[in-house]
N, CA, C and O atoms as CSV, one atom per row, in Angstrom:
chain,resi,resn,atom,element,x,y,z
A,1,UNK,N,N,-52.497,14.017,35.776
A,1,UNK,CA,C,-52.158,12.766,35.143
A,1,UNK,C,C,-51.322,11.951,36.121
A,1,UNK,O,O,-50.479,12.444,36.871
A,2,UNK,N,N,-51.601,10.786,36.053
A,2,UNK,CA,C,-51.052,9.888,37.321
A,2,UNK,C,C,-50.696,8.724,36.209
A,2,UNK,O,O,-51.405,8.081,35.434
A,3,UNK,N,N,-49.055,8.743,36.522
A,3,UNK,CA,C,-48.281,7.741,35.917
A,3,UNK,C,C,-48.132,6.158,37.067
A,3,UNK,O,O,-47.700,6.367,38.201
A,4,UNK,N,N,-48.428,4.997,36.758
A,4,UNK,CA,C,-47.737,4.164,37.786
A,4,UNK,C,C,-47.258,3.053,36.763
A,4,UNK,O,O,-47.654,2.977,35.600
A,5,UNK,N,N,-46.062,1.938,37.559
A,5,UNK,CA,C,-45.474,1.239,36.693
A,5,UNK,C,C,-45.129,0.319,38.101
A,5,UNK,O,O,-44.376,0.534,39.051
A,6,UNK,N,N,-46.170,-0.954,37.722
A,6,UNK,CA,C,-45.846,-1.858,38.771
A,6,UNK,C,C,-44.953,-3.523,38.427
A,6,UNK,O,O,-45.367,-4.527,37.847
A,7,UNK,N,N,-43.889,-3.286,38.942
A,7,UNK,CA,C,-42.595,-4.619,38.327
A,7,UNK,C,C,-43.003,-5.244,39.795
A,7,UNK,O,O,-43.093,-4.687,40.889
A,8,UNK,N,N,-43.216,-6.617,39.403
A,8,UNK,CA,C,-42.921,-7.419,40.055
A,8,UNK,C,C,-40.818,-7.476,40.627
A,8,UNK,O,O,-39.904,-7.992,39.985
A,9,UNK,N,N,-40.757,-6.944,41.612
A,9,UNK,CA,C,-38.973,-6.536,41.568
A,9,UNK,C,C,-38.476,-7.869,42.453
A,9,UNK,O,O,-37.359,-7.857,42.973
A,10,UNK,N,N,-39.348,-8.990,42.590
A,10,UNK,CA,C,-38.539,-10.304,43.189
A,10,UNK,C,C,-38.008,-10.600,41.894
A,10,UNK,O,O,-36.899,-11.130,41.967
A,11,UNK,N,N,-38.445,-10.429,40.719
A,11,UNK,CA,C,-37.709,-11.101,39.605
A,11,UNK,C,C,-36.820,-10.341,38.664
A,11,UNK,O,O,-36.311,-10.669,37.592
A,12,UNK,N,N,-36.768,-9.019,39.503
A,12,UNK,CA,C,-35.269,-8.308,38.763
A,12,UNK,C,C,-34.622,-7.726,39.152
A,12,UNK,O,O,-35.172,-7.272,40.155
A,13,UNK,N,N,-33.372,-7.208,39.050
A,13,UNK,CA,C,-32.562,-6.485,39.897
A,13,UNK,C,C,-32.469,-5.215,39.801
A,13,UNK,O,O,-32.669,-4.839,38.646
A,14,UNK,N,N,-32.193,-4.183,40.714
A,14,UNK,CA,C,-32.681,-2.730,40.629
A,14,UNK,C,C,-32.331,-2.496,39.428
A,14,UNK,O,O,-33.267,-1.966,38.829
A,15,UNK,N,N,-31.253,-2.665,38.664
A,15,UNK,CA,C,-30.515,-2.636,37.371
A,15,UNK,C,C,-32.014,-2.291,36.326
A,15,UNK,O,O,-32.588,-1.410,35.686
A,16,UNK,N,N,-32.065,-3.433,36.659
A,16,UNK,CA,C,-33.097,-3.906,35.328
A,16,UNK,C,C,-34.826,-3.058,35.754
A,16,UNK,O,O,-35.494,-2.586,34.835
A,17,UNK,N,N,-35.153,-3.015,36.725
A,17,UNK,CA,C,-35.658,-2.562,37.563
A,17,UNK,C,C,-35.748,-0.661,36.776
A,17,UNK,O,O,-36.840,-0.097,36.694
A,18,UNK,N,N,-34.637,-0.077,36.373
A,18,UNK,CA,C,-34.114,0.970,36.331
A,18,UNK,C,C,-34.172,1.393,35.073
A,18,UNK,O,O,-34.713,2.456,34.771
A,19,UNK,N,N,-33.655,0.651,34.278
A,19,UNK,CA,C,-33.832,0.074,32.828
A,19,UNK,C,C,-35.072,0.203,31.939
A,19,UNK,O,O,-35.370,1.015,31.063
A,20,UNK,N,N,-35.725,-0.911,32.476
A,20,UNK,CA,C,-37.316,-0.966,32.047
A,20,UNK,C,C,-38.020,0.476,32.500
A,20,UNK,O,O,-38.678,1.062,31.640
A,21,UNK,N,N,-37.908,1.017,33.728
A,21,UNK,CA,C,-38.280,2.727,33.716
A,21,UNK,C,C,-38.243,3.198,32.806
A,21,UNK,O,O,-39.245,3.430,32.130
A,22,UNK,N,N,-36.890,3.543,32.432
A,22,UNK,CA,C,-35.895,4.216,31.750
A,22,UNK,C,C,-36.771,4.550,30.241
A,22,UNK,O,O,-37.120,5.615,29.731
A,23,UNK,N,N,-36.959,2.870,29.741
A,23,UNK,CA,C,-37.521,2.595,28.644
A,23,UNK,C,C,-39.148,3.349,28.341
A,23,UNK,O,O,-39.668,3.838,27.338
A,24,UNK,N,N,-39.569,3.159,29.668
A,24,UNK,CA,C,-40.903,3.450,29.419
A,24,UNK,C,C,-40.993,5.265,29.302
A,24,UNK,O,O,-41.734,5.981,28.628
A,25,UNK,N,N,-39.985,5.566,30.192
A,25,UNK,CA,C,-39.829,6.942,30.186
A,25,UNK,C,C,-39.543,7.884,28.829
A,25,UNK,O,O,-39.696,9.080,28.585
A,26,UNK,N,N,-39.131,6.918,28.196
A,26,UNK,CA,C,-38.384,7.244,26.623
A,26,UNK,C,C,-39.119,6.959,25.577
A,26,UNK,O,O,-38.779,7.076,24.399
A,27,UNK,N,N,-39.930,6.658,25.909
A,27,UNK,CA,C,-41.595,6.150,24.651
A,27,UNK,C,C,-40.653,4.782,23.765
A,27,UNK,O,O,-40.867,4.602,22.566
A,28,UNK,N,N,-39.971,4.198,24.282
A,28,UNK,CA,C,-39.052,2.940,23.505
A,28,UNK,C,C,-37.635,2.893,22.601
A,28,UNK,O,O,-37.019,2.115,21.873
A,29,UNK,N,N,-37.516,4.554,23.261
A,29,UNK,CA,C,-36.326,4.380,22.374
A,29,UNK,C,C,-35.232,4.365,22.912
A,29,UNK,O,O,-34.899,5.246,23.705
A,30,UNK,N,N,-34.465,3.362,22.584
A,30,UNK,CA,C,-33.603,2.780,22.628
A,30,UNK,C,C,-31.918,2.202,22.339
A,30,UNK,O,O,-31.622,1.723,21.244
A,31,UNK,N,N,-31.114,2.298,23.229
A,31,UNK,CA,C,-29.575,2.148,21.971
A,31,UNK,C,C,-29.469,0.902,21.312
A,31,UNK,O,O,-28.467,0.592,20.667
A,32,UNK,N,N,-30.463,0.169,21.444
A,32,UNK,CA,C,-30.536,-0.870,20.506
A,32,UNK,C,C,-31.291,-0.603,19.352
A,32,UNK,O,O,-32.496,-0.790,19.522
A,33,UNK,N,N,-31.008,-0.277,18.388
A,33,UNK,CA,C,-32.275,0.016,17.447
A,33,UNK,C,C,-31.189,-0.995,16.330
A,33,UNK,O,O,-30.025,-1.396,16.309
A,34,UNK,N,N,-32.450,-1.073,15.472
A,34,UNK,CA,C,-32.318,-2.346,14.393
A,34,UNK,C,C,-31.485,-1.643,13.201
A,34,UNK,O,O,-32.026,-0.734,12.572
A,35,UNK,N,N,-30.327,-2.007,12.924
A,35,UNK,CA,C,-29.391,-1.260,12.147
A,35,UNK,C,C,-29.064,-1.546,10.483
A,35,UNK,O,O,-28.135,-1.250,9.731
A,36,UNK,N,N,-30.286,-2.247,10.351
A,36,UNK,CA,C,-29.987,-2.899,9.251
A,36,UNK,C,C,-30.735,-2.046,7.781
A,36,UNK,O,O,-31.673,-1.258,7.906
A,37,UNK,N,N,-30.241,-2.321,6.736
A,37,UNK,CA,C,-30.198,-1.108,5.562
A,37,UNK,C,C,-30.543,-1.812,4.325
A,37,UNK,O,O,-30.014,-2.807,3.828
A,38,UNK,N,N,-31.575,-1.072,3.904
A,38,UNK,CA,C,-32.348,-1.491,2.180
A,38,UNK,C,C,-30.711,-1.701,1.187
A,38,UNK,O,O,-29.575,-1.386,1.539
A,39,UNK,N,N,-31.095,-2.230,0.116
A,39,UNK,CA,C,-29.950,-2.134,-0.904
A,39,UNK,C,C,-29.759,-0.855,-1.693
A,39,UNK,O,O,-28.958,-0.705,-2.617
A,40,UNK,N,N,-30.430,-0.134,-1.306
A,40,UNK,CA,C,-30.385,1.623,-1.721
A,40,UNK,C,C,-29.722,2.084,-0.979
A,40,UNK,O,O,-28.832,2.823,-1.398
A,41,UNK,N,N,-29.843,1.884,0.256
A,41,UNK,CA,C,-28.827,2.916,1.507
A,41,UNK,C,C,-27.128,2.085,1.439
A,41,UNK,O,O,-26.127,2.741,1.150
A,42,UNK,N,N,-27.094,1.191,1.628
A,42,UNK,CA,C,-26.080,0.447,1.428
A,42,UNK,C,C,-25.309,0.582,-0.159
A,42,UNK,O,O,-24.111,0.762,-0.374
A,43,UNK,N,N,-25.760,0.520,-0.565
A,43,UNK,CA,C,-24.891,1.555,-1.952
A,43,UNK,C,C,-24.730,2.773,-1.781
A,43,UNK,O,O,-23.610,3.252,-1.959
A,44,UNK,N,N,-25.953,3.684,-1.342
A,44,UNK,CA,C,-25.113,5.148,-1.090
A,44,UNK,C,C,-23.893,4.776,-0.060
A,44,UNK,O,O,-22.681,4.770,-0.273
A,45,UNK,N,N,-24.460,4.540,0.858
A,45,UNK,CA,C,-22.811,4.161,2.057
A,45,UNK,C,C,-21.652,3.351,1.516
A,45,UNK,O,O,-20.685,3.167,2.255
A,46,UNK,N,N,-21.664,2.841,0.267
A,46,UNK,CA,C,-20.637,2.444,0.146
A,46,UNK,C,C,-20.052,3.607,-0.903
A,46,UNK,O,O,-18.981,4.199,-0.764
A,47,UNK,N,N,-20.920,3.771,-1.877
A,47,UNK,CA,C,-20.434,5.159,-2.456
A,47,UNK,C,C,-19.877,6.472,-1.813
A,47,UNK,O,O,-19.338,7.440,-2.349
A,48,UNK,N,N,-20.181,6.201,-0.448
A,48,UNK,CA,C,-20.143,7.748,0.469
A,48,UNK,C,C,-17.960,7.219,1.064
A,48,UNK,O,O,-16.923,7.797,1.389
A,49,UNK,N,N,-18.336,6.211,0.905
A,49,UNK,CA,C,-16.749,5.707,1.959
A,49,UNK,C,C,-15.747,5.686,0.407
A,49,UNK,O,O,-14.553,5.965,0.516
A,50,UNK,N,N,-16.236,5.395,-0.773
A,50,UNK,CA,C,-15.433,5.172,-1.835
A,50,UNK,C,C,-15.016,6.459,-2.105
A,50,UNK,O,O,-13.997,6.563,-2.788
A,51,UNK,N,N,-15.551,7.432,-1.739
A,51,UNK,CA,C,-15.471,9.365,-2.424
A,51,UNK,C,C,-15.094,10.114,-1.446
A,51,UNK,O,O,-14.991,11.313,-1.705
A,52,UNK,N,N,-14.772,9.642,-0.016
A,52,UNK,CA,C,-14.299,10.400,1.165
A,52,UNK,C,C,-12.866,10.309,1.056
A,52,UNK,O,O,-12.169,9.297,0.993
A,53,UNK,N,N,-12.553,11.458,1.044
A,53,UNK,CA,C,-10.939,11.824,1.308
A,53,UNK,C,C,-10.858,13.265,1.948
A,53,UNK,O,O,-11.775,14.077,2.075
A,54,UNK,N,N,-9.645,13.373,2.289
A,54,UNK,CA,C,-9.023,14.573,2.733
A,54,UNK,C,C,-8.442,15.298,1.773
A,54,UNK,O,O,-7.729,14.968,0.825
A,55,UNK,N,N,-8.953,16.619,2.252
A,55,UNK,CA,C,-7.696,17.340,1.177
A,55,UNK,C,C,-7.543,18.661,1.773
A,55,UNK,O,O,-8.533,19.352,1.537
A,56,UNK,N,N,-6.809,19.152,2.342
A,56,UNK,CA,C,-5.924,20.677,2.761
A,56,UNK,C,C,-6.983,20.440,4.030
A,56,UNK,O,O,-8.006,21.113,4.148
A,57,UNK,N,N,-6.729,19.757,4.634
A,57,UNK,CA,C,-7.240,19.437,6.007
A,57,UNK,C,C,-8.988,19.334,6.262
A,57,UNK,O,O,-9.731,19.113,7.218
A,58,UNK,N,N,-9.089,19.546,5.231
A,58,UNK,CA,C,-10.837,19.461,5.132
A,58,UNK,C,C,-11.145,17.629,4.173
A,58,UNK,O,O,-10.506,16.863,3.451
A,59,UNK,N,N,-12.269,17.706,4.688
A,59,UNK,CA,C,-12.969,16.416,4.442
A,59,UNK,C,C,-13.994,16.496,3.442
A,59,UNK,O,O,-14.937,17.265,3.625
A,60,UNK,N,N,-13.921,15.782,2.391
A,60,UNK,CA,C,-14.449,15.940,1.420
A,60,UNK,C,C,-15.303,14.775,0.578
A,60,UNK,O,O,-14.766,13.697,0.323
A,61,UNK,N,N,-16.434,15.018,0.237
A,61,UNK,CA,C,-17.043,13.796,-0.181
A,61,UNK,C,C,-17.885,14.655,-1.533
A,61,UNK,O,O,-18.158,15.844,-1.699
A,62,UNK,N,N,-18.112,13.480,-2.317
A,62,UNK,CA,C,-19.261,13.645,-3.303
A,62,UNK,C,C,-20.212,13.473,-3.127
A,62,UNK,O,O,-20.687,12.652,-2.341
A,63,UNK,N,N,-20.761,14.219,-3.829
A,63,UNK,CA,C,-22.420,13.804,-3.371
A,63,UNK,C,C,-23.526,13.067,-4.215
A,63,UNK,O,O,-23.636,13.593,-5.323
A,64,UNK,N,N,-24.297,12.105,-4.037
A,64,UNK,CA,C,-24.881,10.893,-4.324
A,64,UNK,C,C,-25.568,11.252,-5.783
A,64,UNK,O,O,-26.461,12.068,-6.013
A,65,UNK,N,N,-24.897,10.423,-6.653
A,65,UNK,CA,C,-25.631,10.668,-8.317
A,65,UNK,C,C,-26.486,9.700,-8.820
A,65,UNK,O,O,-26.371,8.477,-8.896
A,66,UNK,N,N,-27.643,10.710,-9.253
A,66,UNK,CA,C,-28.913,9.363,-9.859
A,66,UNK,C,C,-28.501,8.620,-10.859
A,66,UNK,O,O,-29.230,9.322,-11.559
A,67,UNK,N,N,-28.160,8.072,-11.414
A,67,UNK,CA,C,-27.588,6.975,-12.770
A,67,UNK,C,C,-28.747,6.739,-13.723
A,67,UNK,O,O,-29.824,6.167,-13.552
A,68,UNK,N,N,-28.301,7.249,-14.609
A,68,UNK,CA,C,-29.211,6.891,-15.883
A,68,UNK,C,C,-30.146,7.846,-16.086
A,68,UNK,O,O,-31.302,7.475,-16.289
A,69,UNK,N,N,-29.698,9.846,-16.064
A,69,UNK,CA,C,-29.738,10.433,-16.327
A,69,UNK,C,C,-29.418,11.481,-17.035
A,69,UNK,O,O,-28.421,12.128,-16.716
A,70,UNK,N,N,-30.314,11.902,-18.288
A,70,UNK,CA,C,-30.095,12.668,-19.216
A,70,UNK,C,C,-30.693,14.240,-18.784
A,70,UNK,O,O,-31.879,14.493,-18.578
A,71,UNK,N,N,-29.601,15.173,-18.708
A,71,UNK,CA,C,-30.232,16.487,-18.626
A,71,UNK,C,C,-30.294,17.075,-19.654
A,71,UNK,O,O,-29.418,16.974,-20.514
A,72,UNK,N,N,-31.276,17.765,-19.767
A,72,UNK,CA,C,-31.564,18.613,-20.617
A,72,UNK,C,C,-30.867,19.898,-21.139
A,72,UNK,O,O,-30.227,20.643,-20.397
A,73,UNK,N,N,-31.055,20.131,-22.634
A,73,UNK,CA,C,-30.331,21.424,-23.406
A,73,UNK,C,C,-30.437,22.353,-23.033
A,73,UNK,O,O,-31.486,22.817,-23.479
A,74,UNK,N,N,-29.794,23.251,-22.197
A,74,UNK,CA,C,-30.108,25.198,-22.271
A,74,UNK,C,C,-28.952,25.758,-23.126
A,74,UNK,O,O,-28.308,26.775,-22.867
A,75,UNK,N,N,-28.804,25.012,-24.090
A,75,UNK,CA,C,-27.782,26.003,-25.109
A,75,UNK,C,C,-28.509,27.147,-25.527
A,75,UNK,O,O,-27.966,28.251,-25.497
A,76,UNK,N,N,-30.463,26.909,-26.173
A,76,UNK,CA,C,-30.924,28.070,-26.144
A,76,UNK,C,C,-31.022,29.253,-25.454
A,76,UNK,O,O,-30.728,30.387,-25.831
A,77,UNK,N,N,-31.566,28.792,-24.170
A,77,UNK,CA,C,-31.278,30.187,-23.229
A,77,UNK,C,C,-29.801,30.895,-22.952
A,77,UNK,O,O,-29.621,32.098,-22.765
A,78,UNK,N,N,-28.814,29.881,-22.969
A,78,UNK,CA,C,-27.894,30.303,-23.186
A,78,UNK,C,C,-27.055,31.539,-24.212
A,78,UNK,O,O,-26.548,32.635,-23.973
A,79,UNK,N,N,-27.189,30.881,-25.170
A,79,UNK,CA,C,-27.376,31.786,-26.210
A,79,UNK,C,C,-28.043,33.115,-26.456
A,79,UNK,O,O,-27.569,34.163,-26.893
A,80,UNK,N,N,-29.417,32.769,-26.014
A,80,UNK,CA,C,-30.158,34.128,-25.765
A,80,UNK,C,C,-29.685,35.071,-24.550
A,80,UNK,O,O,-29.889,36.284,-24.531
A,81,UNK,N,N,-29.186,34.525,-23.785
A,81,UNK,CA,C,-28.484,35.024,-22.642
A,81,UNK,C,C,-27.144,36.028,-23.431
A,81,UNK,O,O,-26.994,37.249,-23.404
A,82,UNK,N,N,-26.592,35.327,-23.871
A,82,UNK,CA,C,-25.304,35.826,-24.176
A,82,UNK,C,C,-25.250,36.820,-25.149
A,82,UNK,O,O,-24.178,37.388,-25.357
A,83,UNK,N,N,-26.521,37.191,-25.941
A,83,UNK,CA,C,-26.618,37.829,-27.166
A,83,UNK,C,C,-27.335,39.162,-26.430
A,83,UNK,O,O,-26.743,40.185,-26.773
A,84,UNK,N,N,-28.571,39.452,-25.410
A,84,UNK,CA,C,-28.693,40.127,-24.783
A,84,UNK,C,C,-27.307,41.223,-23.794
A,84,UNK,O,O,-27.256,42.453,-23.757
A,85,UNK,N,N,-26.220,40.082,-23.020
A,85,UNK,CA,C,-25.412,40.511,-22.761
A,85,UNK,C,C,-24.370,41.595,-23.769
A,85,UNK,O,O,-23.807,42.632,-23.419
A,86,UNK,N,N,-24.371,41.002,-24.943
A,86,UNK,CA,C,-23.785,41.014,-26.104
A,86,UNK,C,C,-24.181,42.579,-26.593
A,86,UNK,O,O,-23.380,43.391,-27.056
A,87,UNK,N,N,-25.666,42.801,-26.363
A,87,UNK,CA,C,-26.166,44.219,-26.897
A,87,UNK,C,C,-26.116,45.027,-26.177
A,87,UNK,O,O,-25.818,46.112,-26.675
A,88,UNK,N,N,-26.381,45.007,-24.507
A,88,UNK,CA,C,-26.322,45.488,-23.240
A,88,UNK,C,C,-25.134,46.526,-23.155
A,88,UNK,O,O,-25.179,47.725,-22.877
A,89,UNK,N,N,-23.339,45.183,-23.686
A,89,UNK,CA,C,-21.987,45.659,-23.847
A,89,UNK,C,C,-22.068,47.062,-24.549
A,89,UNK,O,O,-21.691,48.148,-24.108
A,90,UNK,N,N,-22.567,46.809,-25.573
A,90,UNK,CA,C,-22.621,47.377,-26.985
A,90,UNK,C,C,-22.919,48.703,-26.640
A,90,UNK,O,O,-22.067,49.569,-26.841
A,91,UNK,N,N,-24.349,49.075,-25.995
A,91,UNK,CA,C,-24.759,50.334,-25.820
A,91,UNK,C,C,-23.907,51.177,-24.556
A,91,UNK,O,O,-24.427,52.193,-24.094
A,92,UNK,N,N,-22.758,50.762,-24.104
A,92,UNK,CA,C,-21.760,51.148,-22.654
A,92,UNK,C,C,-20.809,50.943,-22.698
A,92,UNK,O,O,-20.366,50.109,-21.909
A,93,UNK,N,N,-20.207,51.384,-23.350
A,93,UNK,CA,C,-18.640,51.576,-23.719
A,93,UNK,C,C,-17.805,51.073,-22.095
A,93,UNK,O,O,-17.050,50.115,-21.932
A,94,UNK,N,N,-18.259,52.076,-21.080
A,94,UNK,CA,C,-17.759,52.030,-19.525
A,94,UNK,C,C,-17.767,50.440,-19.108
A,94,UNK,O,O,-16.744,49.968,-18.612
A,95,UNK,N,N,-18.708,49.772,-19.273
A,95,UNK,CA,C,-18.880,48.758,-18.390
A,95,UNK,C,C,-18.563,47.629,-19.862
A,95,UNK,O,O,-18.354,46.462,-19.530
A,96,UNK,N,N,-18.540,47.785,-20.684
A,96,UNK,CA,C,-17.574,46.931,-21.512
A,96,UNK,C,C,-16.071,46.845,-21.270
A,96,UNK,O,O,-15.225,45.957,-21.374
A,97,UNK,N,N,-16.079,47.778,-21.006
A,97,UNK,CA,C,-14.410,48.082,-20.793
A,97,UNK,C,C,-14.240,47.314,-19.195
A,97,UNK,O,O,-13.287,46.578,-18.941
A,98,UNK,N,N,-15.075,47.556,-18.437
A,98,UNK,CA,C,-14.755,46.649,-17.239
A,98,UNK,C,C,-15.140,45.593,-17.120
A,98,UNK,O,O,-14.928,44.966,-16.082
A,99,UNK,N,N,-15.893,45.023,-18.256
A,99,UNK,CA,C,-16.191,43.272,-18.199
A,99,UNK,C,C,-15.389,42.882,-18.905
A,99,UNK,O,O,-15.326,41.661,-18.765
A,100,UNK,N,N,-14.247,43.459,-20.093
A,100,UNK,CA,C,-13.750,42.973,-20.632
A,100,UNK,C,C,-12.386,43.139,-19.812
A,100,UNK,O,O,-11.631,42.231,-20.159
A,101,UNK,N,N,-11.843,43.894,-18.932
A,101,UNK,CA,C,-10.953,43.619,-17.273
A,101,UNK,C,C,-11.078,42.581,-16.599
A,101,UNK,O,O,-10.268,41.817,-16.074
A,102,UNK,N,N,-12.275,42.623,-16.664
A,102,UNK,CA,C,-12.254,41.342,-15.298
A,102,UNK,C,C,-12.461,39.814,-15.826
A,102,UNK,O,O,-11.889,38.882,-15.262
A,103,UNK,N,N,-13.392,39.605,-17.045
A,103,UNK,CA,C,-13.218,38.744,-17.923
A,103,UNK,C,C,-11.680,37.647,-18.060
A,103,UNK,O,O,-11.471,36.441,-17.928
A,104,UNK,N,N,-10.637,39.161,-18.475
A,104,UNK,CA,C,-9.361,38.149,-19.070
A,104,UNK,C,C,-8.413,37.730,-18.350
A,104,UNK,O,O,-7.491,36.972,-18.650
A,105,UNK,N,N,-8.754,38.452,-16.976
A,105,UNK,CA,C,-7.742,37.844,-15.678
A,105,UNK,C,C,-8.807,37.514,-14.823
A,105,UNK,O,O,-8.581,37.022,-13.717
């Protein structure tokens, strides 16, 4: 594969000359890139700077909430959860006795 890149260099200075390489060498990318932000990103970023603080030397932020969301009930599974646990206790005296240890402290 044979690369060439012919500048007219009466009309630029090695600088630029160096530059434009540079560019081509880099498939266009660039420290100029276009910095500008939808009204979605720009609310998270302002939400992200409103929720940043410090605390015990660590840096701390919240993390980005959908609005105008309802989650859903697991009181059932819950429940069923807890009633299983509930019978589990029941038949093990031993390990009742140590969930009910570690439970209250």
């Amino acid at each position: 594969m044979v690369n060439y890149v012919n500048l007219d260099q009466s009309s630029f200075t090695s600088d630029e000359v160096v530059r434009r390489f540079w560019d081509l060498q880099t498939l266009g990318i660039s420290d100029k890139q276009d910095k500008s932000m939808n009204a979605r990103n720009t609310t998270l970023l302002q939400e992200f700077h409103a929720s940043f603080s410090f605390e015990d030397q660590r840096r701390v932020v919240s993390l980005p909430r959908k609005g105008n969301i309802t989650l859903p009930s697991n009181q059932h599974n819950a429940e069923r959860l807890f009633h299983r646990l509930e019978q589990r206790l029941e038949g093990n005296f031993s390990l009742r006795q140590v969930y009910h240890d570690h439970m209250l402290y």
